[in-house]
FITORVO-629471 format. One record per residue: residue in three letters; chain; x, y, z of N, C-alpha, C in turn. Coordinates in nm, 2 decimals, always signed. Atoms other than C-alpha are relative to their C-alpha. Example, Ala and Ser with C-alpha at 12.3 -4.5 7.8 and 13.67 -1.06 7.14 Angstrom:
residues 2
ATOM  residuo  cadena     n_u     n_v     n_w    ca_u    ca_v    ca_w     c_u     c_v     c_w
ATOM      Ala       A   +0.09   -0.12   +0.00   +1.23   -0.45   +0.78   +0.09   +0.12   +0.00
ATOM      Ser       A   -0.09   -0.11   +0.00   +1.37   -0.11   +0.71   -0.08   +0.11   +0.08
//
This chain:
residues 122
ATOM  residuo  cadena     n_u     n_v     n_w    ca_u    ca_v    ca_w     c_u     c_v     c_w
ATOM      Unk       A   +0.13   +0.08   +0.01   +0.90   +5.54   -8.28   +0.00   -0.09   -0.12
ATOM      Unk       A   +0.01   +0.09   +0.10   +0.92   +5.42   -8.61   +0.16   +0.01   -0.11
ATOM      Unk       A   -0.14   -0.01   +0.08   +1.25   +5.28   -8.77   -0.01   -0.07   -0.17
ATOM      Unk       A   -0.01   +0.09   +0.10   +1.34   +5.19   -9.14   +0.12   -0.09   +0.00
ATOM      Unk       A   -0.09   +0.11   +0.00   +1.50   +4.87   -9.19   +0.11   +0.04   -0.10
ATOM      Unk       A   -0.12   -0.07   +0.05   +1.86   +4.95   -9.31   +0.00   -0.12   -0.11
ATOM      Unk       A   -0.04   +0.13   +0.09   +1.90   +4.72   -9.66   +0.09   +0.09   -0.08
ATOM      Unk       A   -0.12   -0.02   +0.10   +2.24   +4.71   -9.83   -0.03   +0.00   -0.17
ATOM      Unk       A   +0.02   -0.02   +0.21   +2.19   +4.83  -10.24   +0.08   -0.13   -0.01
ATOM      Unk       A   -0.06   +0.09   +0.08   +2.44   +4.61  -10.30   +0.02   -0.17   +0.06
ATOM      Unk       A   +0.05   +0.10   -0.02   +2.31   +4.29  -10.15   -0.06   -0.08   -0.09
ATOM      Unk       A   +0.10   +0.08   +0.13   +2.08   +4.25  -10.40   +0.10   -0.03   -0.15
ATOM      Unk       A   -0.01   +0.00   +0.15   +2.21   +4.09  -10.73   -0.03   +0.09   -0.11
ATOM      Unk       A   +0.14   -0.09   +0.06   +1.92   +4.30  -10.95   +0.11   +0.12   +0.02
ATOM      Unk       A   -0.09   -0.16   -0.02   +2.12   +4.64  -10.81   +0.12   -0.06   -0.04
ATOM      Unk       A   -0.12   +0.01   +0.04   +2.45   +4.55  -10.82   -0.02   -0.04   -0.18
ATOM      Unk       A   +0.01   +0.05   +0.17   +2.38   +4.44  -11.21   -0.05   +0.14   -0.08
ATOM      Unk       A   +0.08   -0.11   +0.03   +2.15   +4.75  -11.25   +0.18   +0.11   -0.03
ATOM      Unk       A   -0.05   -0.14   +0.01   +2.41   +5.02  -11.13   +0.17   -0.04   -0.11
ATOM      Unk       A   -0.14   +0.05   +0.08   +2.73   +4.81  -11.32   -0.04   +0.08   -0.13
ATOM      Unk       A   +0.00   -0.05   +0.14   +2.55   +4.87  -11.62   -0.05   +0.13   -0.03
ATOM      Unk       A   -0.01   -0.17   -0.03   +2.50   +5.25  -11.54   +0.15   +0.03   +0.00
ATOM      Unk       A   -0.17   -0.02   -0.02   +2.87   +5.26  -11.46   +0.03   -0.02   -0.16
ATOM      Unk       A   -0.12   -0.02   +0.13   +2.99   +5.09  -11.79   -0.12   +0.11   -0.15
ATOM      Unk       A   +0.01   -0.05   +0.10   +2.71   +5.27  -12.00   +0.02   +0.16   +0.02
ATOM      Unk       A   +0.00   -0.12   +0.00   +2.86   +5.63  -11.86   +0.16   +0.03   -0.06
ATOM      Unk       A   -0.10   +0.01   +0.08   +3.21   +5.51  -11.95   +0.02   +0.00   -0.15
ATOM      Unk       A   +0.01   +0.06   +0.11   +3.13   +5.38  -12.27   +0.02   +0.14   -0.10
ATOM      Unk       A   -0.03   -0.10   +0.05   +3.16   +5.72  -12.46   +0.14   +0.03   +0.01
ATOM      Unk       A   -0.16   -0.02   -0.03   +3.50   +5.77  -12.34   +0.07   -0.09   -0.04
ATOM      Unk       A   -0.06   +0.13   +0.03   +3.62   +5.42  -12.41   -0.03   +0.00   -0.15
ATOM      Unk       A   +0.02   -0.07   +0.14   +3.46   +5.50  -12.74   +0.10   +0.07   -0.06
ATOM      Unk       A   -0.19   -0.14   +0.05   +3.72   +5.81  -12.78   +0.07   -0.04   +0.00
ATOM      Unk       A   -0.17   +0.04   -0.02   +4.01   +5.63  -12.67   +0.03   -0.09   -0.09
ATOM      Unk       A   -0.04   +0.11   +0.12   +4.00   +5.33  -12.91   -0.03   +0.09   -0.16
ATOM      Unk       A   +0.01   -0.03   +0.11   +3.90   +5.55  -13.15   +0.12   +0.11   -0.05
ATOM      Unk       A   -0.12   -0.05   +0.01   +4.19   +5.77  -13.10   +0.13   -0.09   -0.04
ATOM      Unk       A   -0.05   +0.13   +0.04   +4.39   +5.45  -13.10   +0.03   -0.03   -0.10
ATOM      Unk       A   -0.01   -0.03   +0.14   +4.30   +5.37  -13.44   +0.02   +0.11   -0.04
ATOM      Unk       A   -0.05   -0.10   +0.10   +4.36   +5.67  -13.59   +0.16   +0.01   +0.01
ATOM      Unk       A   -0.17   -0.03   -0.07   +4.72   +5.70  -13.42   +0.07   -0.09   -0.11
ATOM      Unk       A   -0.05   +0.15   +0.06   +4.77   +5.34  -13.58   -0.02   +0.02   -0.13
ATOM      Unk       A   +0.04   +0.00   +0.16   +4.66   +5.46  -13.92   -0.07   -0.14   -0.05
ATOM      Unk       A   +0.08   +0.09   +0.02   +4.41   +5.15  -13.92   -0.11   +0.05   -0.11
ATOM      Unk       A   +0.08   -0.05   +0.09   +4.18   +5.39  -14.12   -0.08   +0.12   -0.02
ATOM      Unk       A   +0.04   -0.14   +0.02   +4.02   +5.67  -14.25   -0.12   +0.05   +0.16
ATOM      Unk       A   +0.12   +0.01   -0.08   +3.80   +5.83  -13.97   -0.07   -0.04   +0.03
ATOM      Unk       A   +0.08   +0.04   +0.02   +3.50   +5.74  -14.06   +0.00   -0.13   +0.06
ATOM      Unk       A   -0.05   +0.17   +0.03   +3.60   +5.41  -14.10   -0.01   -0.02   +0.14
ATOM      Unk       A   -0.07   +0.02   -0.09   +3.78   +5.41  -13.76   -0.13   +0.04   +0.14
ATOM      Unk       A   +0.10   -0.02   -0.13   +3.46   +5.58  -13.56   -0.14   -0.11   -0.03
ATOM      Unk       A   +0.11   +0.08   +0.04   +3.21   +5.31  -13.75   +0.05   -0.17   +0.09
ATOM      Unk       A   -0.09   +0.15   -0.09   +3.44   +5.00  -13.59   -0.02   -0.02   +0.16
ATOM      Unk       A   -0.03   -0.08   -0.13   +3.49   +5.18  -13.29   -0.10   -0.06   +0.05
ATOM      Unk       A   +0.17   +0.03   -0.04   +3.12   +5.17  -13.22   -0.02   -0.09   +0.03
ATOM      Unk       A   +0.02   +0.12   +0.05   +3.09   +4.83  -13.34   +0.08   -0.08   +0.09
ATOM      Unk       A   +0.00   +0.12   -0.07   +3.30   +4.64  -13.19   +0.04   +0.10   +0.18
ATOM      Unk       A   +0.06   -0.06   -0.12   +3.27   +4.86  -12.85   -0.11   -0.12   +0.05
ATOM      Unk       A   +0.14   +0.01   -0.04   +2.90   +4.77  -12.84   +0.00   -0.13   -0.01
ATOM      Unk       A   -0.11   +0.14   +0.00   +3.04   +4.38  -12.89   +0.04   -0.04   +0.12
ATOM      Unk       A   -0.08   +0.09   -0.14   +3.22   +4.36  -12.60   -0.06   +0.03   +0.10
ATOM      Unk       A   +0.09   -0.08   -0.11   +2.99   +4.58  -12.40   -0.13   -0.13   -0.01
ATOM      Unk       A   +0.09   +0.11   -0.07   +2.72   +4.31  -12.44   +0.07   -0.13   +0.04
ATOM      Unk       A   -0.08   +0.15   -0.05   +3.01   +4.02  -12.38   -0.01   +0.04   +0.14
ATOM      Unk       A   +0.01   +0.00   -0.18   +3.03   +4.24  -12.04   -0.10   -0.04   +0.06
ATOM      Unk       A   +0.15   +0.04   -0.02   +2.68   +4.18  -11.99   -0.05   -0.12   +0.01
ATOM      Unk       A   +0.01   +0.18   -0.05   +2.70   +3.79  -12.01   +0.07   +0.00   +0.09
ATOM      Unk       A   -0.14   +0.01   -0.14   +3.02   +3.81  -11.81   -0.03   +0.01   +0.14
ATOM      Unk       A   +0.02   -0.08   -0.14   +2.87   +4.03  -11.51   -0.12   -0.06   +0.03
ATOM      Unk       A   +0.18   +0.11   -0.06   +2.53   +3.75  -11.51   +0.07   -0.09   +0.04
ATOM      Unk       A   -0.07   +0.16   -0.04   +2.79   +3.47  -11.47   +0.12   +0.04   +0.12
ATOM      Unk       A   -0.15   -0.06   -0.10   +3.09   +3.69  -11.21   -0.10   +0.12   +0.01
ATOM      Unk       A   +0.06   -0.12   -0.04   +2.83   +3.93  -11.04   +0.09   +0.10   +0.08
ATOM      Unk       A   -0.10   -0.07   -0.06   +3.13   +4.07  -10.84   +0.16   -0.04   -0.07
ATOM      Unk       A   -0.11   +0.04   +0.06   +3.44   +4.04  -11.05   +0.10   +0.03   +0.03
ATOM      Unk       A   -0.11   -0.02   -0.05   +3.79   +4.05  -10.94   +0.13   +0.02   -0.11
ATOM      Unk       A   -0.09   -0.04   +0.10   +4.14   +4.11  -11.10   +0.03   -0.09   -0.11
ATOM      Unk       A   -0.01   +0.11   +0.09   +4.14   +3.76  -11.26   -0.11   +0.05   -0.10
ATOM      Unk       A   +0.06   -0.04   +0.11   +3.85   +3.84  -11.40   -0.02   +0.10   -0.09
ATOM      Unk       A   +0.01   -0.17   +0.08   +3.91   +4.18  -11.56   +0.17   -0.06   -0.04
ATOM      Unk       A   -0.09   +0.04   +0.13   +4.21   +4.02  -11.74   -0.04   -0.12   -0.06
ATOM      Unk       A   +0.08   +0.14   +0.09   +4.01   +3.71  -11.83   -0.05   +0.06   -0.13
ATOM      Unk       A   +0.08   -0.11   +0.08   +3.79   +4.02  -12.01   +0.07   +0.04   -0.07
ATOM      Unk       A   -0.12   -0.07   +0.10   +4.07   +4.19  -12.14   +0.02   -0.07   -0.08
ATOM      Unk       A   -0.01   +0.07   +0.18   +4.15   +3.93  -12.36   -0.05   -0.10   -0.03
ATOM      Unk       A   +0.20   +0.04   +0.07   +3.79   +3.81  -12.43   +0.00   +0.08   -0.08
ATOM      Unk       A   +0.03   -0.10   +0.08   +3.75   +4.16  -12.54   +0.14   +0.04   -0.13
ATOM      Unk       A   -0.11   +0.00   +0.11   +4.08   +4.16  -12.75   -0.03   -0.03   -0.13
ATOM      Unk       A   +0.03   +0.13   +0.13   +3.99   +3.84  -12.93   -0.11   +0.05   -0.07
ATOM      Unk       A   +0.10   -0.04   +0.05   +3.65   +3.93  -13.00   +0.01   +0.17   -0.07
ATOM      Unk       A   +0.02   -0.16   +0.07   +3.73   +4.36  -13.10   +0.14   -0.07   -0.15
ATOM      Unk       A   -0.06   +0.07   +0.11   +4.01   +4.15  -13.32   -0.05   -0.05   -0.11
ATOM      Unk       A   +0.17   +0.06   +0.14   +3.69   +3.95  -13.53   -0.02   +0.17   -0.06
ATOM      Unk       A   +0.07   -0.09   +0.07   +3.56   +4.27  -13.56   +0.09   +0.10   -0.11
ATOM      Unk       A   -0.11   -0.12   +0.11   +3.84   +4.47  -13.72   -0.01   -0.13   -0.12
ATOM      Unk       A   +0.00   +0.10   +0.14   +3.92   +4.15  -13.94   -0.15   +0.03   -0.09
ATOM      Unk       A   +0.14   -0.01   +0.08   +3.54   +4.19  -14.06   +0.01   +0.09   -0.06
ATOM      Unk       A   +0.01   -0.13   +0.09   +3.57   +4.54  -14.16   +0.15   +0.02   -0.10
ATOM      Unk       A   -0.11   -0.01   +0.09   +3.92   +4.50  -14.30   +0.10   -0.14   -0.03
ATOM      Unk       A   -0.05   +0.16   +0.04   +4.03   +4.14  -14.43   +0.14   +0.04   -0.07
ATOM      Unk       A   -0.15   +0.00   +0.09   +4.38   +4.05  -14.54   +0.07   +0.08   +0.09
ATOM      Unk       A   -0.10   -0.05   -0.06   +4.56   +4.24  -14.24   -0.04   -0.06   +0.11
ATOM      Unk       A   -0.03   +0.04   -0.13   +4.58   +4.02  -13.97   +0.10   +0.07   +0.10
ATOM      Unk       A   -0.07   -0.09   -0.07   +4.89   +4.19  -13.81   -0.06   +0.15   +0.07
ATOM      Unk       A   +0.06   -0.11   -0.03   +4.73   +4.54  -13.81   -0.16   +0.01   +0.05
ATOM      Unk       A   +0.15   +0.02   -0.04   +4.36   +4.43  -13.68   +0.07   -0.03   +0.14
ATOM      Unk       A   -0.01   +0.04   -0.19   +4.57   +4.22  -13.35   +0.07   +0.10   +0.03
ATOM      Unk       A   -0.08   -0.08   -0.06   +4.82   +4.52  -13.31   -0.13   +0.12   +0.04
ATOM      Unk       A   +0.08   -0.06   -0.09   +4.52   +4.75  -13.30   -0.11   -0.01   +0.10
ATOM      Unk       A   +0.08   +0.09   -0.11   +4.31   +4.53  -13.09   +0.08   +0.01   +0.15
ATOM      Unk       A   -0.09   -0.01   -0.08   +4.55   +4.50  -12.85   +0.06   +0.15   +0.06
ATOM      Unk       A   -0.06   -0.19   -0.05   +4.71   +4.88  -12.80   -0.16   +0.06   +0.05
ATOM      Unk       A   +0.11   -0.06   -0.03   +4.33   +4.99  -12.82   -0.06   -0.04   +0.09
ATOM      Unk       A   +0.03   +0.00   -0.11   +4.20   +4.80  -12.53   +0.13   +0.02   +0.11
ATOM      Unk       A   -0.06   -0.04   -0.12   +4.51   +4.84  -12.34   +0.00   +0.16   +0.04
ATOM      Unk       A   +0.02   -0.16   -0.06   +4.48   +5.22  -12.36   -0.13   +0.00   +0.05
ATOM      Unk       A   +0.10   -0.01   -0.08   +4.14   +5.21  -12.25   +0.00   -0.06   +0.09
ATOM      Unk       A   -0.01   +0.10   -0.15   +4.20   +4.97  -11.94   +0.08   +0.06   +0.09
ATOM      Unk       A   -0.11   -0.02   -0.04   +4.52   +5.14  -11.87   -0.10   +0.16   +0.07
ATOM      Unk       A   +0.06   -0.14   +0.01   +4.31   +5.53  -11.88   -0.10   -0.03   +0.13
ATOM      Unk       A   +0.10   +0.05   -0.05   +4.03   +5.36  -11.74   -0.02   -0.05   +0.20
ATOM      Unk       A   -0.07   +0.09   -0.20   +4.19   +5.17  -11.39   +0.07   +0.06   +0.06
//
């Protein structure tokens, strides 16, 4: 007698945007751990140090994803290496900010640290 109209969640823009950023904010603790594991492996720096960065530039690239996924609401493999090294460049600022004078050891951990998390992660 009476039917509901079947609507696709992920039709809507609004959802698909909604549940992305449920997805990366359930990852994001893990991705957390792994770069921060990362650094430490790398002797980039004392703990502390290493879990105060971590955070930092995480939460950095996590809102770069956030412009990214308003401008590529469905993103593909181009663009998840486009991101990868967006997020490189940019978690690379951020190490230089907390530790100036080692260029080398900021792009080496930049680099290893998002590739272990993309690699873990996919």
């Amino acid at each position: 007698m009476f039917s509901t109209p079947h609507v696709d969640p992920t039709s809507s823009p609004v959802v698909v945007f909604i549940l992305t950023i449920l997805a990366f904010a359930s990852f994001y603790p893990l991705i957390l751990l792994i770069e921060l594991v990362a650094l430490q492996l790398l002797r980039w720096g004392k703990f502390r140090a290493c879990l105060n960065v971590s955070w930092k530039m995480n939460a950095f690239t996590f809102m770069l994803g956030m412009v990214l996924l308003t401008i590529f609401p469905k993103p593909n493999a181009i663009h998840l290496l486009v991101y990868l090294a967006i997020s490189v460049v940019v978690e690379m600022g951020v190490l230089s900010w907390f530790k100036k004078g080692a260029p080398r050891q900021n792009w080496t951990a930049a680099l290893i640290a998002n590739a272990a998390s993309y690699i873990l992660l996919i």
